[in-house]
N, C-alpha and C positions, 0 to 999 in steps of 0.2 A: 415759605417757612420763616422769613426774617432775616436778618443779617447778624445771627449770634453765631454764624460758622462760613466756613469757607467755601466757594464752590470748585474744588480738585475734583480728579476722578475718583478719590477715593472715600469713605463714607463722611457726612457732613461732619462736620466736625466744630467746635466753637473759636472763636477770635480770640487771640488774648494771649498773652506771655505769662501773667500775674499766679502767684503761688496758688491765689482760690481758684484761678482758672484750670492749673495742672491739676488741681485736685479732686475739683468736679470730673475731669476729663478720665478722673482713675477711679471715681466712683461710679463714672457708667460704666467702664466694663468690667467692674463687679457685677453691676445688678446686673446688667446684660449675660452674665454668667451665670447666672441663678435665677429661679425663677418664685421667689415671692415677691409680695407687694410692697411698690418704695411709694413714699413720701415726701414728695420735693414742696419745699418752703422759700420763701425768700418775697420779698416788695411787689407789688406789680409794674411789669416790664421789664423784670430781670432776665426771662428766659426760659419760664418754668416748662411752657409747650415743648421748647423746642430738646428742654433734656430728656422729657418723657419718651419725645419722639427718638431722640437718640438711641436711650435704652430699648428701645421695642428695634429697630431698623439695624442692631448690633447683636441679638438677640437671637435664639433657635423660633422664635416666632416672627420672624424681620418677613418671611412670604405671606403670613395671615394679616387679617384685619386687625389696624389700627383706628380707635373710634375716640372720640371725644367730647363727652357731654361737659357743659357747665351746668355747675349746681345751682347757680345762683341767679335771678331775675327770670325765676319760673316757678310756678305753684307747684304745690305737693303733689298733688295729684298728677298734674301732667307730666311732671320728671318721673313717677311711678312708671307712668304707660311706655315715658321713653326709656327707662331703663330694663324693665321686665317686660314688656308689650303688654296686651289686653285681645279677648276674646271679644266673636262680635255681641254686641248687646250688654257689654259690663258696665255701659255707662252710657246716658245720652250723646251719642254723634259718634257710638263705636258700631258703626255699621256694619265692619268688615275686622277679620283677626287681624292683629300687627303683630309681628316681632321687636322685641327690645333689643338694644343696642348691646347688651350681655349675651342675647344669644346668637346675635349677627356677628359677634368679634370671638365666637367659638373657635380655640384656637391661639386666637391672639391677644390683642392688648386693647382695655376700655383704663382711658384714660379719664378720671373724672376731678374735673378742674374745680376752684373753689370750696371745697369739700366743707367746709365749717358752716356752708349754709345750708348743709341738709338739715332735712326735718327728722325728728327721732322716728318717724313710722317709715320713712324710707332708710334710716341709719339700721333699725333694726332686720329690715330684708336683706340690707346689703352687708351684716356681719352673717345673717343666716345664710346665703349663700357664700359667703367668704368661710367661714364651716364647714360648710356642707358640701359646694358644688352643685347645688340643686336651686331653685327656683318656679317658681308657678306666676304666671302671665294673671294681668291684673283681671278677675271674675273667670280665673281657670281652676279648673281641680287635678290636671294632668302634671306631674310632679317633670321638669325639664330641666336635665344635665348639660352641664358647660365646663368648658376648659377654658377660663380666663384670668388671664396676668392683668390686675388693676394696679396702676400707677395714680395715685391721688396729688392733690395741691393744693395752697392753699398760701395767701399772703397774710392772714391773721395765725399767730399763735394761738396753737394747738389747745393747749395746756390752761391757758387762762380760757378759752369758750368752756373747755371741762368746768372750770371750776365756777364757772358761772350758769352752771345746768344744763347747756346748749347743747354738749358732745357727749355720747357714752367711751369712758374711758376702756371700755372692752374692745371697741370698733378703733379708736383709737390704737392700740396696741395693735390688733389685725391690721393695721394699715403701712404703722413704720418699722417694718423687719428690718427694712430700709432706708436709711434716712439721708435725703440729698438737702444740703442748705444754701443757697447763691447770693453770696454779698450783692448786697447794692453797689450801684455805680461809682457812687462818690466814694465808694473804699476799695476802689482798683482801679483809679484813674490811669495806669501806667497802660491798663488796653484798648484806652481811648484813641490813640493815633491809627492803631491797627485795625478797630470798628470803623473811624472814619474815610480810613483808604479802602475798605470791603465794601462799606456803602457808596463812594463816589464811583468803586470801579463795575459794578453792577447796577448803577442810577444813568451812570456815564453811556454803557453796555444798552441799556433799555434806552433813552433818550437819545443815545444818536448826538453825544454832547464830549465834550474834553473837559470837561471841571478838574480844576483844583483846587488846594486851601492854602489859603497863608500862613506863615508861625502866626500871626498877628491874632486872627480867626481861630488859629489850633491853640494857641494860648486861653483865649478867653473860652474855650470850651470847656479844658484843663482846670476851669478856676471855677468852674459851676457845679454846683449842687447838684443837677438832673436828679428830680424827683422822681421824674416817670422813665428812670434808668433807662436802658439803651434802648426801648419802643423811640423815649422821646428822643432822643439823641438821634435817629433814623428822621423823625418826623425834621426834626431841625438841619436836618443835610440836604431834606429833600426840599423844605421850602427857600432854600438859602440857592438851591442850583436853579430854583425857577425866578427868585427876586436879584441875584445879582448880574451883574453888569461885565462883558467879558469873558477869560478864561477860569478867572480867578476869583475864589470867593473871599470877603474881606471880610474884614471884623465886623463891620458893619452890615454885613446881608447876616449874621446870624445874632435874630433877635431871640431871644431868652425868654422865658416865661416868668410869672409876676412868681410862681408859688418858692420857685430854688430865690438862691441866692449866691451870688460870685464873690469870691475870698477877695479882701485888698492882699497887695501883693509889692511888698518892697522892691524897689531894683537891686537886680541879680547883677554883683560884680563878679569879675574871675574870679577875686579871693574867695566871695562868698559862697560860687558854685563848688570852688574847690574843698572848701571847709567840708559844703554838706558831702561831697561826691567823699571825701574820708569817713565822714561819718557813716556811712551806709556800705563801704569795703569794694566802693568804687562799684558798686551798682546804679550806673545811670537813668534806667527805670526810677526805682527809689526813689532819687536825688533831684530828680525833675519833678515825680510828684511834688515832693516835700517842698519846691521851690516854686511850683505851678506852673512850670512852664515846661514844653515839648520838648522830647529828645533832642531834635534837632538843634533846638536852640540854645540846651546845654554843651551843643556841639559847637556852635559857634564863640560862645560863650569864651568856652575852656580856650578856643586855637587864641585867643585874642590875648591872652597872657601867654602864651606860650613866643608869640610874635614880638 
């Protein structure tokens, strides 16, 4: 499932201390409380699978099928078959009937990812069963009933594909009864340390490895852009415990990708940490984003004036 939650006994849950994180965390068990169709937005690599997943696994549907189609880097027609299945002979190499993945997840939850790249002749099926409840398999005439909770996704705005002819704004509306949005990474740096101790301690856990990270290391993470929000930030933990040297990973086993870019970053005196840590009402999260550098090291920071 990824490392956007914790592994307790209790349901997966997301990483993170940050106000957008508590937020999300309260918009799934909304929707996990209701059963119309959400909408989760946000960059890719923010997490969007794994809140779908959430609301379905918290949900009166959490024992049925959870399914997950992407919409995207697949023809019209084959995403048809997969979504509503096809009779045998509806089309060269339909030997045999299939079931679609709507009527496999009867019951529970089709998640369908990327949703801005459907094609209007599958956008129009999927608001007529999102209507109806009803469905016909591709070259069937047998009209087939479903009970499914669809969660959609989607890292392009919605709103501009409307307006550029690509989305029906009617399907549209059937989709966001519910609307979940997940900041990018770069604008909740504060649950950076916490993604990175889940990742070492479950990389650590499979590897058969003791890794840690330096402020040095947690610093320069803190100061990057991470384009490919916490996907990449996982990818970069993971090649940093297999190139560095020791117990310890340094600044220097975590190489950066060309596309972000890392803030310069003035030296952080006490005064200066103390200034900001006022400014923000002594919220050291906050105060350490804003200064790029790790709780920790606004920890040490601070004792050094106090000394």
């Amino acid at each position: 499932m990824g490392v956007w939650f914790d592994n307790s006994s209790e349901p997966e849950k997301l990483v993170g201390t940050s106000r957008a994180i508590r937020k999300i965390k309260k918009q799934i068990k909304v929707a996990a409380s209701y059963d119309y169709p959400v909408l989760i937005s946000g960059e890719t690599g923010v997490g969007k699978t794994l809140v779908a997943h959430l609301i379905h696994s918290t949900s009166r549907r959490r024992e049925k099928p959870f399914l997950h189609q992407s919409c995207s880097n697949i023809s019209s027609e084959l995403l048809e078959s997969e979504l509503f299945g096809h009779e045998k002979g509806a089309f060269t190499g339909a030997t045999e009937r299939k079931k679609g993945k709507i009527e496999i997840a009867d019951g529970g939850t089709l998640f369908l990812d990327e949703i801005a790249d459907l094609s209007h002749q599958n956008q129009a099926k999927l608001l007529l069963f999102l209507e109806r409840g009803k469905f016909f398999r591709v070259g069937g005439t047998e009209e087939i009933r479903a009970d499914v909770r669809v969660i959609s996704a989607s890292n392009r705005d919605l709103k501009k594909v409307i307006k550029a002819g690509k989305f029906r704004v009617d399907l549209y509306f059937r989709l966001n009864t519910i609307e979940i949005y997940i900041l990018p990474l770069k604008e909740r740096k504060e649950d950076i340390p916490l993604l990175v101790e889940e990742i070492l301690r479950r990389e650590n856990e499979r590897c058969k490895t003791n890794k840690s990270i330096s402020s040095e290391a947690m610093n320069k993470l803190l100061r990057y852009d991470f384009p490919g929000n916490v996907r990449e930030l996982e990818n970069l933990i993971k090649r940093a415990i297999v190139t560095s040297k020791g117990s310890e990973i340094k600044a220097n086993d975590i190489v950066l990708g060309k596309a972000g870019s890392v803030r310069k970053r003035k030296k952080v005196t006490p005064e200066l940490a103390e200034k900001t840590l006022q400014k923000y009402r002594a919220n050291k999260s906050r105060a350490a984003r804003e200064l790029g550098i790790s709780r920790q090291s606004l920890y040490k920071i601070l004792k050094k004036k106090k000394v």
